[in-house]
Backbone as CSV, one residue per row, in Angstrom:
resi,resn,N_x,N_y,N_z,CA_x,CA_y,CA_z,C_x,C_y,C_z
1,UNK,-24.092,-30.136,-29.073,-23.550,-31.474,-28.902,-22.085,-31.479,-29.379
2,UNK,-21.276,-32.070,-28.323,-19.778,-32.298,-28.643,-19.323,-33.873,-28.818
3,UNK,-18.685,-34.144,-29.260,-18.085,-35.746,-29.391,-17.204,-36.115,-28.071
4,UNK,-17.123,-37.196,-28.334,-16.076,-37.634,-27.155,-14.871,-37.121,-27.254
5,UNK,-14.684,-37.070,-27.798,-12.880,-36.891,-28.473,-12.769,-35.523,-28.290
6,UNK,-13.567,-34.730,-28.646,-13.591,-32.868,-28.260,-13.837,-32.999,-26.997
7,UNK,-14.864,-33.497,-25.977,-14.837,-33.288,-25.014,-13.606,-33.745,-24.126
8,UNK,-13.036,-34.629,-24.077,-11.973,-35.424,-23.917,-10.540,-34.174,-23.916
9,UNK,-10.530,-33.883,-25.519,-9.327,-32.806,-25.050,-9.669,-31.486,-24.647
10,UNK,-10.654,-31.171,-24.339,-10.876,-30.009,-23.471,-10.883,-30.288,-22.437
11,UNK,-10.981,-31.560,-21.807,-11.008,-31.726,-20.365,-9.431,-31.874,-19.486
12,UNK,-8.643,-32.620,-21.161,-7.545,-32.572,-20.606,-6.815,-31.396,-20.689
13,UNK,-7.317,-30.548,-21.209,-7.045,-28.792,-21.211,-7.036,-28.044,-20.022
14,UNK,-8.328,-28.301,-19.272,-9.130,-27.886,-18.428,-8.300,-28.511,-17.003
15,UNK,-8.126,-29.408,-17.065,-7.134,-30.179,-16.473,-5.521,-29.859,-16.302
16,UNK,-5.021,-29.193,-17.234,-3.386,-28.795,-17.011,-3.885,-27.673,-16.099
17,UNK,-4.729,-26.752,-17.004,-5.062,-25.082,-16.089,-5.003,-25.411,-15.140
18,UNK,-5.837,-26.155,-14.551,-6.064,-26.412,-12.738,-5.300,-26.521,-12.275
19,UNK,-4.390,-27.548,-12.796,-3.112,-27.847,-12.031,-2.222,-26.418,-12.063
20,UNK,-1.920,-25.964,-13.008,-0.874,-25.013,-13.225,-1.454,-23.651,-12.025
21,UNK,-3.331,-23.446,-11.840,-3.504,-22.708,-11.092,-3.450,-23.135,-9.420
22,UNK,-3.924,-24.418,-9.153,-3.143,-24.673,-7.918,-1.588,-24.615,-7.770
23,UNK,-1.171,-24.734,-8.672,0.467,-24.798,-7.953,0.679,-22.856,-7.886
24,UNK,-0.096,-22.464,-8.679,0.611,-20.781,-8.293,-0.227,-20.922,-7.051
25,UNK,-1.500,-20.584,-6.469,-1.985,-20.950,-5.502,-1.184,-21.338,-4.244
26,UNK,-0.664,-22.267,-4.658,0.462,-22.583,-3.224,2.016,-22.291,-3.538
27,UNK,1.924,-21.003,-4.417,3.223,-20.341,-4.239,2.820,-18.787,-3.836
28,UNK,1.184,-18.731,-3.856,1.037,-17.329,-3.604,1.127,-17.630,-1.832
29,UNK,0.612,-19.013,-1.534,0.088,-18.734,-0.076,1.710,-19.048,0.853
30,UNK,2.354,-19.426,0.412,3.825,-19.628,1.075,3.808,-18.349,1.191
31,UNK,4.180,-17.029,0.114,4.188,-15.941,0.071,3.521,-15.194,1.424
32,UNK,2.124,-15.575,1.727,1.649,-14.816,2.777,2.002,-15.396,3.905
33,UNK,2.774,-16.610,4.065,3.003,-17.089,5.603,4.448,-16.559,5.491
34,UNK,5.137,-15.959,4.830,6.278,-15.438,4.742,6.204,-14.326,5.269
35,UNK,5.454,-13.461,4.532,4.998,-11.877,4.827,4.612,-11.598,6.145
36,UNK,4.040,-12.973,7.198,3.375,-12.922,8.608,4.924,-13.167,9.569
37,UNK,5.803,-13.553,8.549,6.656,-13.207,9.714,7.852,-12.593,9.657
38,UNK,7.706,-11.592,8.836,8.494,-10.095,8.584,8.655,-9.552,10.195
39,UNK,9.452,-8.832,10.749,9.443,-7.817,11.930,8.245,-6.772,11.577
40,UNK,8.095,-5.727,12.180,7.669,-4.549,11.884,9.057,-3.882,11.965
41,UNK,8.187,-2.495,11.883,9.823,-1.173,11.668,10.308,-0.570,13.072
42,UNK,9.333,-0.583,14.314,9.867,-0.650,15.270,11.507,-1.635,16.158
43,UNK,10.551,-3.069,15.201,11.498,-4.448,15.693,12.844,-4.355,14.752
44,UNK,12.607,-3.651,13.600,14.071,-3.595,12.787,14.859,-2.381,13.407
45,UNK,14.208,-0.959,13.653,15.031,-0.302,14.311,15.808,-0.866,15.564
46,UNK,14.897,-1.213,16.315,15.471,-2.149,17.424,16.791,-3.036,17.335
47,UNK,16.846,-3.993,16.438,17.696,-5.304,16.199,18.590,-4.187,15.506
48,UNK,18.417,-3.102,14.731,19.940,-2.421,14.312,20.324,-1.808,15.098
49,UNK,19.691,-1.419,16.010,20.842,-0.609,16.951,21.450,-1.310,18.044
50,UNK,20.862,-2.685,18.224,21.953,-3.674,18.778,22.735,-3.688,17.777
51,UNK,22.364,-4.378,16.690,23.809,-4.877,16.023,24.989,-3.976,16.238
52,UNK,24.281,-2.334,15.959,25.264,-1.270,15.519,26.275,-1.322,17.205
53,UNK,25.464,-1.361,18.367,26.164,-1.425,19.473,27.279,-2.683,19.502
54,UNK,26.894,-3.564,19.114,27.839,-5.099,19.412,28.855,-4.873,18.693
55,UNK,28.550,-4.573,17.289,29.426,-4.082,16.458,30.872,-3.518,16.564
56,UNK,30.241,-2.193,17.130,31.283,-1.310,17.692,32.050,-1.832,18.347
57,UNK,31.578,-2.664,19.100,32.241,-3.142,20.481,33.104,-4.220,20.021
58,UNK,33.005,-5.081,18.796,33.425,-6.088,18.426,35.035,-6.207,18.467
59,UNK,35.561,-6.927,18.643,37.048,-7.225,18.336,37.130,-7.878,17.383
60,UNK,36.442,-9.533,17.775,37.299,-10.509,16.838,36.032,-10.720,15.709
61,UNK,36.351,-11.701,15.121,35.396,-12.087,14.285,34.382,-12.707,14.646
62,UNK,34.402,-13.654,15.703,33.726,-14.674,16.510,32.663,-13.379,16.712
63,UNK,32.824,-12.040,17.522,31.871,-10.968,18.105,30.996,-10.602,16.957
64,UNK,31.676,-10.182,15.821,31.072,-9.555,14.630,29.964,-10.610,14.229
65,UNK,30.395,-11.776,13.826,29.232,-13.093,13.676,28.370,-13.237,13.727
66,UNK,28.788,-12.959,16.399,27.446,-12.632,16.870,26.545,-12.043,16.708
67,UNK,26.982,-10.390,16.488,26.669,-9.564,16.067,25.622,-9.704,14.943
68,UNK,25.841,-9.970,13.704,25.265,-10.190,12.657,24.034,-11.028,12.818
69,UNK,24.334,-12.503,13.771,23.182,-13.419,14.063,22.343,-12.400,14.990
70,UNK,22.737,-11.240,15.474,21.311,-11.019,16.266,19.968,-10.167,15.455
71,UNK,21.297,-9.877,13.885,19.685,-8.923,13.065,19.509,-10.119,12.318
72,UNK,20.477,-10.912,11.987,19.628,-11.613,10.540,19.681,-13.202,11.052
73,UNK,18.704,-13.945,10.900,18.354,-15.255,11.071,19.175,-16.452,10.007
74,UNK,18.664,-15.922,8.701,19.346,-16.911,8.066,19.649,-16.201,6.787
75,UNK,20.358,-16.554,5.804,20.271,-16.259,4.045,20.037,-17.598,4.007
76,UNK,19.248,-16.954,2.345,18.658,-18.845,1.987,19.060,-18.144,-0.117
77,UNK,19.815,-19.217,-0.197,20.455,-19.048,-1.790,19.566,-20.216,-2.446
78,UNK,18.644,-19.343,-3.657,17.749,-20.285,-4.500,18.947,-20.361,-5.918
79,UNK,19.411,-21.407,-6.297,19.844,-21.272,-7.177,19.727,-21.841,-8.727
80,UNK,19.695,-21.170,-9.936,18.687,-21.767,-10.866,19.577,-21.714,-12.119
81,UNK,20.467,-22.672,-12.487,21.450,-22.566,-13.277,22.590,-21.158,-13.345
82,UNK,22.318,-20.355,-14.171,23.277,-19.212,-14.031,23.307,-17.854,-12.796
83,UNK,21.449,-18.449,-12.712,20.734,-17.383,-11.721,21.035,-17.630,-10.246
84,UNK,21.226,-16.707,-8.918,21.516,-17.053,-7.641,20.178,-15.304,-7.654
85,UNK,19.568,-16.283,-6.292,18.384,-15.382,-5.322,19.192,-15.795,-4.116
86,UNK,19.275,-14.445,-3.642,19.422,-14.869,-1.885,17.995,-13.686,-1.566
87,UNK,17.932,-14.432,-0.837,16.586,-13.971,0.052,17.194,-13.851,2.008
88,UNK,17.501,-12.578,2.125,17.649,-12.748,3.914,16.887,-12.797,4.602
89,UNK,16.593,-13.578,5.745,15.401,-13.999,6.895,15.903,-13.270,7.848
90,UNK,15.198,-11.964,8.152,15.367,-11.638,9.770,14.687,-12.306,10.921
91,UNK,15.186,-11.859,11.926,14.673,-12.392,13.226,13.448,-11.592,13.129
């Protein structure tokens, strides 16, 4: 037999955990819809040896740009006071 008051703060114990384990939970599963849309190593060889072709070929800057947008989709900068993550998104 437990009292109210013990049961009470174990529940509100029991209660942060959960929360704290759903939120990793939906930072693990972002993680795997991320991972589903990686290239394979075929599709990266591929997209570099365009780039490397456009590249070459490039003159101005406007070409090089292009160039660049055809391997990489986006950078995405997480930034956390002193700390900077860039994370690059390929196509």
């Amino acid at each position: 037999m437990i009292t109210k008051q013990v049961f009470l703060e174990r529940k509100a114990i029991r209660s942060r955990q959960i929360q704290k384990l759903e939120e990793e939970l939906k930072d693990l599963r972002k993680v795997v819809v991320d991972e589903d849309n990686y290239p394979n190593v075929e599709q990266i060889y591929e997209r570099v040896g365009q780039f490397r072709e456009l590249w070459s070929d490039a003159v101005t800057s406007e070409e090089k740009n292009r160039a660049l947008k055809k391997l990489l989709e986006r950078n995405v900068y997480d930034r956390e006071g002193n700390r900077v993550e860039l994370t690059v998104c390929y196509k």
